[in-house]
The first five atom37 places (N, CA, C, CB, O) and aatype in JSON, in Angstrom:
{
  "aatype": [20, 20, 20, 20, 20, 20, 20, 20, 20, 20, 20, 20, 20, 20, 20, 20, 20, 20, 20, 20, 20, 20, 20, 20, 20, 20, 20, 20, 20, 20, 20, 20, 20, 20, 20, 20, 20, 20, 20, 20, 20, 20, 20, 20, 20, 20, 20, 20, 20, 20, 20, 20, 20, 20, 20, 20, 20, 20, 20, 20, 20, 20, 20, 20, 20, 20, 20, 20, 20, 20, 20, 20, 20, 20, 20, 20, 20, 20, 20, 20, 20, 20, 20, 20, 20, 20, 20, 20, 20, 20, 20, 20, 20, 20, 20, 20, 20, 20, 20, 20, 20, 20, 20, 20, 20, 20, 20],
  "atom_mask": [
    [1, 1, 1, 1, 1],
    [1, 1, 1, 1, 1],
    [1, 1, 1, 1, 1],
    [1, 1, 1, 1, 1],
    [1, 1, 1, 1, 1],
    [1, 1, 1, 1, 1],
    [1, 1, 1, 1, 1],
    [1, 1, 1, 1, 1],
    [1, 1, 1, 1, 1],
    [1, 1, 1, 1, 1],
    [1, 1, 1, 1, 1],
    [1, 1, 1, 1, 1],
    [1, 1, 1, 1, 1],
    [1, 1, 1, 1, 1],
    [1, 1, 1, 1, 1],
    [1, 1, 1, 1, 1],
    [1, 1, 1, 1, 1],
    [1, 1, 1, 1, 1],
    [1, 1, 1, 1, 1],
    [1, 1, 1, 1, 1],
    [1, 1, 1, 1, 1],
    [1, 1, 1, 1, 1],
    [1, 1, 1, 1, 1],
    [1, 1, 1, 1, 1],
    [1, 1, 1, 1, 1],
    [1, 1, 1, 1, 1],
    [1, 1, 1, 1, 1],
    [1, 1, 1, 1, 1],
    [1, 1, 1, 1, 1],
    [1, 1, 1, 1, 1],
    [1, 1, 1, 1, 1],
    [1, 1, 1, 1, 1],
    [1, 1, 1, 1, 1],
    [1, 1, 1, 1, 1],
    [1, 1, 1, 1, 1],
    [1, 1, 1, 1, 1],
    [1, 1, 1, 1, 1],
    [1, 1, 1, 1, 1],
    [1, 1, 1, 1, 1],
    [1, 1, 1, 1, 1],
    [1, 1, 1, 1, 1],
    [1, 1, 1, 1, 1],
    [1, 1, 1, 1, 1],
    [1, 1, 1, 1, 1],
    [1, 1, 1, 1, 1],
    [1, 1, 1, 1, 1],
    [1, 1, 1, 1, 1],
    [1, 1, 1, 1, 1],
    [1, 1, 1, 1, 1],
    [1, 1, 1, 1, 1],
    [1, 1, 1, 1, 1],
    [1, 1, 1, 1, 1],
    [1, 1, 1, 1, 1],
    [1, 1, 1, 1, 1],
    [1, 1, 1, 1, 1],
    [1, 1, 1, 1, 1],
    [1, 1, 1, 1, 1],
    [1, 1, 1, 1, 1],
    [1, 1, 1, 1, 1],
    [1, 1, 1, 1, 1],
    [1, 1, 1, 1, 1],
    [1, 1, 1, 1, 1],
    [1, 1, 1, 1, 1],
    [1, 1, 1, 1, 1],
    [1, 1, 1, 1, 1],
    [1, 1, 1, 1, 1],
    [1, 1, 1, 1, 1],
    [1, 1, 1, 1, 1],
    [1, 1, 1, 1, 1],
    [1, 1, 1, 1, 1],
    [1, 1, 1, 1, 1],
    [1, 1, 1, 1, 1],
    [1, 1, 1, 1, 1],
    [1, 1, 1, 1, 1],
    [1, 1, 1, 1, 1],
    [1, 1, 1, 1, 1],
    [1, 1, 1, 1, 1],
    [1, 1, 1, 1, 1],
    [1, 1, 1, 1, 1],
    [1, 1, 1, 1, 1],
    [1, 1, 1, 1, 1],
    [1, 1, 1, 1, 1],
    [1, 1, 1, 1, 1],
    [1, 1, 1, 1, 1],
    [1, 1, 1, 1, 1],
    [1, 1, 1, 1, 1],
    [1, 1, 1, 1, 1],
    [1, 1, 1, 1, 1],
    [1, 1, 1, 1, 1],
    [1, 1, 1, 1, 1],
    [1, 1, 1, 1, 1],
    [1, 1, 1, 1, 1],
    [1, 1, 1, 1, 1],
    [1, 1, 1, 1, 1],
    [1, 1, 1, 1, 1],
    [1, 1, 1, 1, 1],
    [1, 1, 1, 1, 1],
    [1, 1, 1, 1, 1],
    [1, 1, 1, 1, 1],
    [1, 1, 1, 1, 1],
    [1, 1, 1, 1, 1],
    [1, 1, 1, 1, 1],
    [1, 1, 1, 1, 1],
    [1, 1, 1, 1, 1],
    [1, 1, 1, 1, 1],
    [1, 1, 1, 1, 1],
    [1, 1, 1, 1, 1]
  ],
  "atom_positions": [
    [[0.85, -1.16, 0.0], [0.0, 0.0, 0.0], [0.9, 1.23, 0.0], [-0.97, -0.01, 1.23], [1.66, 1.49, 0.94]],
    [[0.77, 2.11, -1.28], [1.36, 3.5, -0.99], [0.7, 4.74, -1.0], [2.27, 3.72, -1.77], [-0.18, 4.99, -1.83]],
    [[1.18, 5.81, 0.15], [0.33, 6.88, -0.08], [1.27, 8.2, -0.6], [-0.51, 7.15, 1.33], [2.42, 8.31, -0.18]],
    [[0.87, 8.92, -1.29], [1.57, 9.64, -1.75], [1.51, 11.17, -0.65], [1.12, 9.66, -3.25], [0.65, 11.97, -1.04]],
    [[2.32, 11.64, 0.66], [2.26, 11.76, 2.03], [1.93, 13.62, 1.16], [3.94, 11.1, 3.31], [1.03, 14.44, 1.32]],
    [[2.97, 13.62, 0.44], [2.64, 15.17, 0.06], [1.66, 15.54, -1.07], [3.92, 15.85, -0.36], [1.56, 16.65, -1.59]],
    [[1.1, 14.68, -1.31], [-0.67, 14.98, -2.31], [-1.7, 14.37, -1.46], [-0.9, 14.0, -4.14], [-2.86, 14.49, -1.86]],
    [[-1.51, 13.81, -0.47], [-2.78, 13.0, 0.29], [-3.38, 12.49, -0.22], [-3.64, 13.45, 0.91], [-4.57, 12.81, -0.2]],
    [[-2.84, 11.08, -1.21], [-3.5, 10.45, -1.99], [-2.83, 9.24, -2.58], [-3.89, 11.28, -2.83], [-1.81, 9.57, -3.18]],
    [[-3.05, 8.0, -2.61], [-2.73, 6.66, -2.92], [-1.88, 6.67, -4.24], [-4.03, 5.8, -3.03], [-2.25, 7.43, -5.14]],
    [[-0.98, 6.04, -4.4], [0.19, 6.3, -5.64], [-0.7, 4.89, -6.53], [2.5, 5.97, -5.03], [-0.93, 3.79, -6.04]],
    [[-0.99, 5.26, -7.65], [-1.22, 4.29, -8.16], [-0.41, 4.41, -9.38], [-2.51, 4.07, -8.24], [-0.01, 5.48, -9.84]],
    [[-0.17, 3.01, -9.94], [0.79, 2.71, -11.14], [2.3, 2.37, -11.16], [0.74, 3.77, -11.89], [3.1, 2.04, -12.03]],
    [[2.4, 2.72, -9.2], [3.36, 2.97, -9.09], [4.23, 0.82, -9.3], [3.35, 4.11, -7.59], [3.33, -0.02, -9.35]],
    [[5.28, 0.41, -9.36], [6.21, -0.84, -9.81], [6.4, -1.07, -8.05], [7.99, -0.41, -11.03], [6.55, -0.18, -7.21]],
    [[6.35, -2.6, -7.8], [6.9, -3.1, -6.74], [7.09, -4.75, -7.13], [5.98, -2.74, -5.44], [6.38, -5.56, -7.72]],
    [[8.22, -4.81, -6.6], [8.73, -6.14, -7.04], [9.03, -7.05, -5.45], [10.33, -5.84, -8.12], [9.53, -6.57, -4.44]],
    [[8.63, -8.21, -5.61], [8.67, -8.64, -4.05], [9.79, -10.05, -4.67], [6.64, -9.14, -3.08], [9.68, -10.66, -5.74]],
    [[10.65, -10.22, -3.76], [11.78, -11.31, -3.93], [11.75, -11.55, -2.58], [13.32, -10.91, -4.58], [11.38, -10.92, -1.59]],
    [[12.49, -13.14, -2.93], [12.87, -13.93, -1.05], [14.38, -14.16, -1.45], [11.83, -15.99, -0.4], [14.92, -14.31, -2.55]],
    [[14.92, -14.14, 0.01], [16.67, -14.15, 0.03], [16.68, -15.91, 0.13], [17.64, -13.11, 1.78], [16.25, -16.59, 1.06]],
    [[17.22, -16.31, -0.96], [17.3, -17.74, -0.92], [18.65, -18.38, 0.29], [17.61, -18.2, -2.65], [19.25, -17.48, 0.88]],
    [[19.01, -19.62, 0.57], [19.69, -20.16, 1.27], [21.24, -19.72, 1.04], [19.35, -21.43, 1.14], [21.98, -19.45, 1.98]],
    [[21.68, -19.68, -0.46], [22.85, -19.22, -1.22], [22.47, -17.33, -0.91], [22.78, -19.93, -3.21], [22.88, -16.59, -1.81]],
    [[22.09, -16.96, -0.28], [21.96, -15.78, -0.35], [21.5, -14.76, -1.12], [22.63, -15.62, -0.21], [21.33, -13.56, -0.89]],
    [[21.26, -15.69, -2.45], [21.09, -14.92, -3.67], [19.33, -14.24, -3.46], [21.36, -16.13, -5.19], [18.42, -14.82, -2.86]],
    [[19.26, -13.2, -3.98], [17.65, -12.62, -4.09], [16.86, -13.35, -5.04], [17.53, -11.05, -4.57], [17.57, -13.35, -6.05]],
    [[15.89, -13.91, -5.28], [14.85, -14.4, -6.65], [13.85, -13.77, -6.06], [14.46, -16.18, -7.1], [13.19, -13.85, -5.03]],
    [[13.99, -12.77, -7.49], [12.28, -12.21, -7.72], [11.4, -13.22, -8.09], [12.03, -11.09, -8.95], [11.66, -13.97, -9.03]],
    [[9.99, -13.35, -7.15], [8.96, -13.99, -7.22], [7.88, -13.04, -7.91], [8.65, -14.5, -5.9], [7.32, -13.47, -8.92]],
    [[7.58, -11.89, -7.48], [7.06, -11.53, -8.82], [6.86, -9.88, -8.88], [5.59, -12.35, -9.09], [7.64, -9.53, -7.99]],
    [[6.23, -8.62, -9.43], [6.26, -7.67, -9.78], [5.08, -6.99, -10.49], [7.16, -7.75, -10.25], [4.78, -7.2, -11.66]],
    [[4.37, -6.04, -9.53], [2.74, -5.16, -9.6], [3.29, -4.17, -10.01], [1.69, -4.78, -8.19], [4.45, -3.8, -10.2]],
    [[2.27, -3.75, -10.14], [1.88, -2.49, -10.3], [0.84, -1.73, -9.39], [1.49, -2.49, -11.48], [-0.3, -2.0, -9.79]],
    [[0.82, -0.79, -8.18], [-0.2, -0.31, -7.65], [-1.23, -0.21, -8.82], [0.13, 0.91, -6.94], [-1.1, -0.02, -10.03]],
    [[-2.98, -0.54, -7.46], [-4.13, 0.05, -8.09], [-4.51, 1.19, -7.79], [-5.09, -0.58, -7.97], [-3.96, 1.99, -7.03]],
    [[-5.65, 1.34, -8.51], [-6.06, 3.23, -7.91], [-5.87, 3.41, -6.62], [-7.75, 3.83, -8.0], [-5.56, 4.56, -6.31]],
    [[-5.94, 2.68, -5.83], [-6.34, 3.41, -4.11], [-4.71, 2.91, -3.76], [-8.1, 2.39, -2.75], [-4.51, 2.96, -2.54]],
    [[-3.78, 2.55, -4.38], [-2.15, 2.39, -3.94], [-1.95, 0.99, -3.51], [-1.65, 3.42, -2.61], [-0.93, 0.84, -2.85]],
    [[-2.61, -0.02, -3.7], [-2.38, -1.07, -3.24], [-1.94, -2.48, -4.33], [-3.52, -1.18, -2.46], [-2.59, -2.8, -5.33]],
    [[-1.07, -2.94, -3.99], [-0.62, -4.01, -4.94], [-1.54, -5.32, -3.89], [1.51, -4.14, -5.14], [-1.26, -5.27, -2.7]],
    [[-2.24, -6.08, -4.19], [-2.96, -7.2, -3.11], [-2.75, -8.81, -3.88], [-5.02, -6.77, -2.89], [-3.44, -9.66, -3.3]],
    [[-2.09, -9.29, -4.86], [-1.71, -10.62, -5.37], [-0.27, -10.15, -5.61], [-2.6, -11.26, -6.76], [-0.2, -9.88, -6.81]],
    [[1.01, -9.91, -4.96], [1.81, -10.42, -4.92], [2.45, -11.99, -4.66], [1.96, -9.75, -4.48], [3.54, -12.36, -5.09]],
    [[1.51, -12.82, -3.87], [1.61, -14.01, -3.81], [0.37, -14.69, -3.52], [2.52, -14.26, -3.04], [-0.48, -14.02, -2.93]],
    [[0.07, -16.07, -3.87], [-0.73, -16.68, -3.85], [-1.14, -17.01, -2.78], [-0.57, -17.34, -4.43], [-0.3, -17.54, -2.05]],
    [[-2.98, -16.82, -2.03], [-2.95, -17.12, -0.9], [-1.96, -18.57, -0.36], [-4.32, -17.14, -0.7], [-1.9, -19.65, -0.95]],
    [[-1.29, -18.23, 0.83], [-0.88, -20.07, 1.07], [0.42, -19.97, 0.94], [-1.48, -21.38, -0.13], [1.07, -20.93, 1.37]],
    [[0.93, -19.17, 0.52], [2.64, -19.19, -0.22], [3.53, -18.38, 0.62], [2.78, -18.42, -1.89], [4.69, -18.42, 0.2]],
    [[3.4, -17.82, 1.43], [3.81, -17.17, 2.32], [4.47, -17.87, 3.25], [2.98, -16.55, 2.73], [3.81, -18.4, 4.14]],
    [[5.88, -17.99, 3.24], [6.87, -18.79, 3.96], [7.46, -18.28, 5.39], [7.99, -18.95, 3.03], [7.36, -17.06, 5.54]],
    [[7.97, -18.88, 6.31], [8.76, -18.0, 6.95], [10.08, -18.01, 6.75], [8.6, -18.08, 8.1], [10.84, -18.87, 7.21]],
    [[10.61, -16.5, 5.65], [11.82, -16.32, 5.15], [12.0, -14.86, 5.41], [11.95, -16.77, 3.72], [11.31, -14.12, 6.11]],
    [[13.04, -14.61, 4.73], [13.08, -13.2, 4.66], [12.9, -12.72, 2.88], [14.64, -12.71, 5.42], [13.16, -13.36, 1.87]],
    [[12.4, -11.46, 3.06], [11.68, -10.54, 1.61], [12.33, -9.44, 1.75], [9.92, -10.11, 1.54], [13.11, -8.98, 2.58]],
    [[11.73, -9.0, 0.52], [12.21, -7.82, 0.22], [11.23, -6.95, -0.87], [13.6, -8.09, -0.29], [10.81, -7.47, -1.9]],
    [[10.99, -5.89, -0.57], [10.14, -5.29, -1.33], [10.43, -4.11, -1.95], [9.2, -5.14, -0.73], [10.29, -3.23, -1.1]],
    [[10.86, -3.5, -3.3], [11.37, -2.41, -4.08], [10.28, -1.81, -4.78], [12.41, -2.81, -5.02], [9.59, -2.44, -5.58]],
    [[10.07, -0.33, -4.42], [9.34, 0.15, -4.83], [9.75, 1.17, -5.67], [8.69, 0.33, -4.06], [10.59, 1.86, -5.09]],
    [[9.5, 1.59, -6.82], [10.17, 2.02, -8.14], [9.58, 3.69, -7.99], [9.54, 0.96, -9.78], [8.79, 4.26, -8.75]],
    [[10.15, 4.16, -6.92], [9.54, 5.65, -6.65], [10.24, 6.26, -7.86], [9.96, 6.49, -5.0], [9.39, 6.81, -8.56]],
    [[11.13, 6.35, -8.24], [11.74, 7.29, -8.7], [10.79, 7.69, -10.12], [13.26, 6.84, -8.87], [10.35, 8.8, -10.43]],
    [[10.62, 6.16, -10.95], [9.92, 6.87, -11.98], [8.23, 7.58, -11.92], [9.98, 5.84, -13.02], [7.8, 8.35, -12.77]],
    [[7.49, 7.12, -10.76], [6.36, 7.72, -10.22], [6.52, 9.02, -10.19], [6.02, 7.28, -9.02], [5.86, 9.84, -10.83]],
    [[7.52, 9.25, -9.32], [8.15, 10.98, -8.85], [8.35, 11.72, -10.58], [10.36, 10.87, -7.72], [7.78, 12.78, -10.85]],
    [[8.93, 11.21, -11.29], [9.34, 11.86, -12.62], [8.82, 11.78, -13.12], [10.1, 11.76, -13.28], [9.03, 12.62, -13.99]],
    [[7.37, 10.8, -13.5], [6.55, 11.16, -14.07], [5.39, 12.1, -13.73], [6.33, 10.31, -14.37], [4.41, 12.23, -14.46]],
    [[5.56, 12.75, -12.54], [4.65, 13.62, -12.1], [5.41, 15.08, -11.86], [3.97, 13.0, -10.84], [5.02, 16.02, -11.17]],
    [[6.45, 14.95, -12.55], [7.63, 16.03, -12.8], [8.3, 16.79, -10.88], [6.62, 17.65, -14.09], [8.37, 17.94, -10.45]],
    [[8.58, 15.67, -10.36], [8.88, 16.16, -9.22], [10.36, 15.17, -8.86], [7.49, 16.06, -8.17], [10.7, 14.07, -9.29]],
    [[10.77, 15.75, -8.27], [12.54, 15.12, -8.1], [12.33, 13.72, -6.95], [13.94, 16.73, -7.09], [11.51, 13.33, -6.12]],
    [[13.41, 13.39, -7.44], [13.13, 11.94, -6.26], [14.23, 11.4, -6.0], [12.23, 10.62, -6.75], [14.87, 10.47, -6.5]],
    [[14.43, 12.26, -4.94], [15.98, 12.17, -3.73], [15.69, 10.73, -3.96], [15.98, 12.89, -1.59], [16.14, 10.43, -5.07]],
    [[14.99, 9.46, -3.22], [15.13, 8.07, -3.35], [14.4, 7.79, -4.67], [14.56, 7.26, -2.09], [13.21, 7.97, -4.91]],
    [[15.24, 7.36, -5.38], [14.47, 6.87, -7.04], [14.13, 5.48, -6.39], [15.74, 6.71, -8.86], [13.59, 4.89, -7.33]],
    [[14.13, 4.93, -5.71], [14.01, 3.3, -4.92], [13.56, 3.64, -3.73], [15.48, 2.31, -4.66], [13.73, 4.76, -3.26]],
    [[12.89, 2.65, -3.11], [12.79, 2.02, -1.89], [12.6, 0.82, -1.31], [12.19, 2.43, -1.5], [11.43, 0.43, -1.31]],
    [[13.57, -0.04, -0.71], [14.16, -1.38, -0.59], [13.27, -0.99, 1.02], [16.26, -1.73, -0.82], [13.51, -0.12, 1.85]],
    [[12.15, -2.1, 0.99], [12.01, -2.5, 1.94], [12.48, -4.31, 2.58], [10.81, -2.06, 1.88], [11.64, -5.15, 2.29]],
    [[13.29, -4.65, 3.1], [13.98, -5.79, 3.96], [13.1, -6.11, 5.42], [15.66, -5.25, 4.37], [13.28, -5.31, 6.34]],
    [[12.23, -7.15, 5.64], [11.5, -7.75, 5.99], [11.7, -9.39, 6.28], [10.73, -7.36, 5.28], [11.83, -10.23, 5.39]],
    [[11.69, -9.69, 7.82], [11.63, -10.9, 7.7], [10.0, -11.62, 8.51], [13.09, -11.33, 8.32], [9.27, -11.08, 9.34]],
    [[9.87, -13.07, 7.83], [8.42, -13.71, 8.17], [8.56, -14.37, 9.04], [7.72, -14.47, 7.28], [9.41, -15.25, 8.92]],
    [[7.87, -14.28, 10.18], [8.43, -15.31, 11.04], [6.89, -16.34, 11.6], [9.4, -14.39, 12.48], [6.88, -17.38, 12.25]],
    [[5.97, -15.7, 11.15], [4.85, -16.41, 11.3], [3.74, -15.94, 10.07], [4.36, -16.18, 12.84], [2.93, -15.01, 10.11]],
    [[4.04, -17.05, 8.82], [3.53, -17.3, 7.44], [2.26, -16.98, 7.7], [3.7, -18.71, 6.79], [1.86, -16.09, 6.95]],
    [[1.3, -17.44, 8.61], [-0.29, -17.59, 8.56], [-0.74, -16.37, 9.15], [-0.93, -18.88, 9.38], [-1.96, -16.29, 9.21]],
    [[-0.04, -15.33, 9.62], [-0.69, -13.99, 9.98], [-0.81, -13.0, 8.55], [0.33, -13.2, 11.23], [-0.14, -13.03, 7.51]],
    [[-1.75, -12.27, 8.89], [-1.65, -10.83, 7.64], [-0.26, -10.14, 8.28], [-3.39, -9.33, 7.7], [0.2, -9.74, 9.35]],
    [[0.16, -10.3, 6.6], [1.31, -8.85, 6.23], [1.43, -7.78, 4.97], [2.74, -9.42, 6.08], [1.57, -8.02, 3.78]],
    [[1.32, -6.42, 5.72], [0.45, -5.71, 5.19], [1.98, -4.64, 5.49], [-1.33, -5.58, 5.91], [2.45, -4.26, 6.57]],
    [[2.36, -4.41, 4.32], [4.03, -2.95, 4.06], [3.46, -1.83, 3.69], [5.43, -3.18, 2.55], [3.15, -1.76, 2.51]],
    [[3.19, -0.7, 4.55], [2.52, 0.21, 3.79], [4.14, 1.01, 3.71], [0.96, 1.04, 4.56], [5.07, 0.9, 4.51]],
    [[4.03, 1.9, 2.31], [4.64, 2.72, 2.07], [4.15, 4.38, 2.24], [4.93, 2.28, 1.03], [3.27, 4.84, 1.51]],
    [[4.85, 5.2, 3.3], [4.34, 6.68, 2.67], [5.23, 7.66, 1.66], [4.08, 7.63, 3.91], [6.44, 7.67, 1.92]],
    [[5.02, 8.03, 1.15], [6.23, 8.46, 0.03], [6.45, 10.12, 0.07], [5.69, 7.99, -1.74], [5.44, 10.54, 0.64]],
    [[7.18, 11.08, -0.23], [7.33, 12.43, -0.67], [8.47, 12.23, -1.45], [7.45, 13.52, 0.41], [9.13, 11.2, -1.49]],
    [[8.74, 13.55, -2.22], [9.6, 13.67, -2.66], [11.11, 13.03, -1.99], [9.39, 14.8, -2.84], [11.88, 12.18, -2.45]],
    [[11.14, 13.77, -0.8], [12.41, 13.7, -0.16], [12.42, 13.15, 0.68], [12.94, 14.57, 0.14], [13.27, 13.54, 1.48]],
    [[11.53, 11.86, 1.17], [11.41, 11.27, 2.52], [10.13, 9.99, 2.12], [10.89, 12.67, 3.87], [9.16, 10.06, 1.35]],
    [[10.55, 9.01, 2.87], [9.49, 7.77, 3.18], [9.78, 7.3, 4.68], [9.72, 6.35, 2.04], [10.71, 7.28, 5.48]],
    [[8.57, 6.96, 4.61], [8.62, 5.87, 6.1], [7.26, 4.38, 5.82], [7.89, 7.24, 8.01], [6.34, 4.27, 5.0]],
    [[7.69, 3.59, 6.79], [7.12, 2.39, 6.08], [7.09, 1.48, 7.57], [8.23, 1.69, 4.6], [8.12, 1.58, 8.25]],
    [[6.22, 0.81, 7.98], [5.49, -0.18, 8.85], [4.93, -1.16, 8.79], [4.84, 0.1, 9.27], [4.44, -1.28, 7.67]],
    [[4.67, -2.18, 9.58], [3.79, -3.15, 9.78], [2.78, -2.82, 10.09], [4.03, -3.92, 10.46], [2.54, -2.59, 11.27]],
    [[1.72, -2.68, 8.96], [0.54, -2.76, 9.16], [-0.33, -3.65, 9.26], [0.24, -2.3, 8.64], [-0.02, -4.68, 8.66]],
    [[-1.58, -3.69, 9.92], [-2.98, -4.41, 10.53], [-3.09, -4.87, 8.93], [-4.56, -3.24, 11.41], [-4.03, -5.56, 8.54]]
  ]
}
């Protein structure tokens, strides 16, 4: 979920790519949205598939920011996340500005 903190309003269109850190350490992207209107990507993974590993979630601010002709100190945002109990809701909200994000475990 992203909100766009300095328009007060859900980023939609915006790219997020969710990968798990495999055993070799290596990252594999599992797969890659696109926000909907209200900022939310919701089938990144298939109910059920949700492991306890560690993720990672990249959110492709930069070209959002430039396409709305505004600068974007973070062209990225690498969120690093680990699962430690698969069968609960996990819910990454992103808030975004130009020059600043912050990001939580949300309900």
């Amino acid at each position: 979920h992203v909100l766009d903190t300095s328009l007060g309003r859900p980023v939609r269109g915006l790219s997020v790519q969710l990968a798990v850190l495999e055993p070799d350490q290596r990252w594999v992207v599992l797969a890659t949205r696109s926000t909907d209107g209200d900022g939310r990507v919701t089938d990144l993974l298939a109910p059920g598939d949700l492991q306890a590993r560690m993720y990672r979630l990249v959110f492709d601010t930069g070209s959002y920011l430039a396409a709305s002709g505004r600068p974007a100190f973070y062209p990225e945002v690498v969120v690093t996340f680990s699962v430690s109990a698969p069968g609960e809701h996990h819910h990454v909200p992103l808030l975004l500005s130009p020059f600043g994000y912050s990001t939580y475990r949300g309900s």
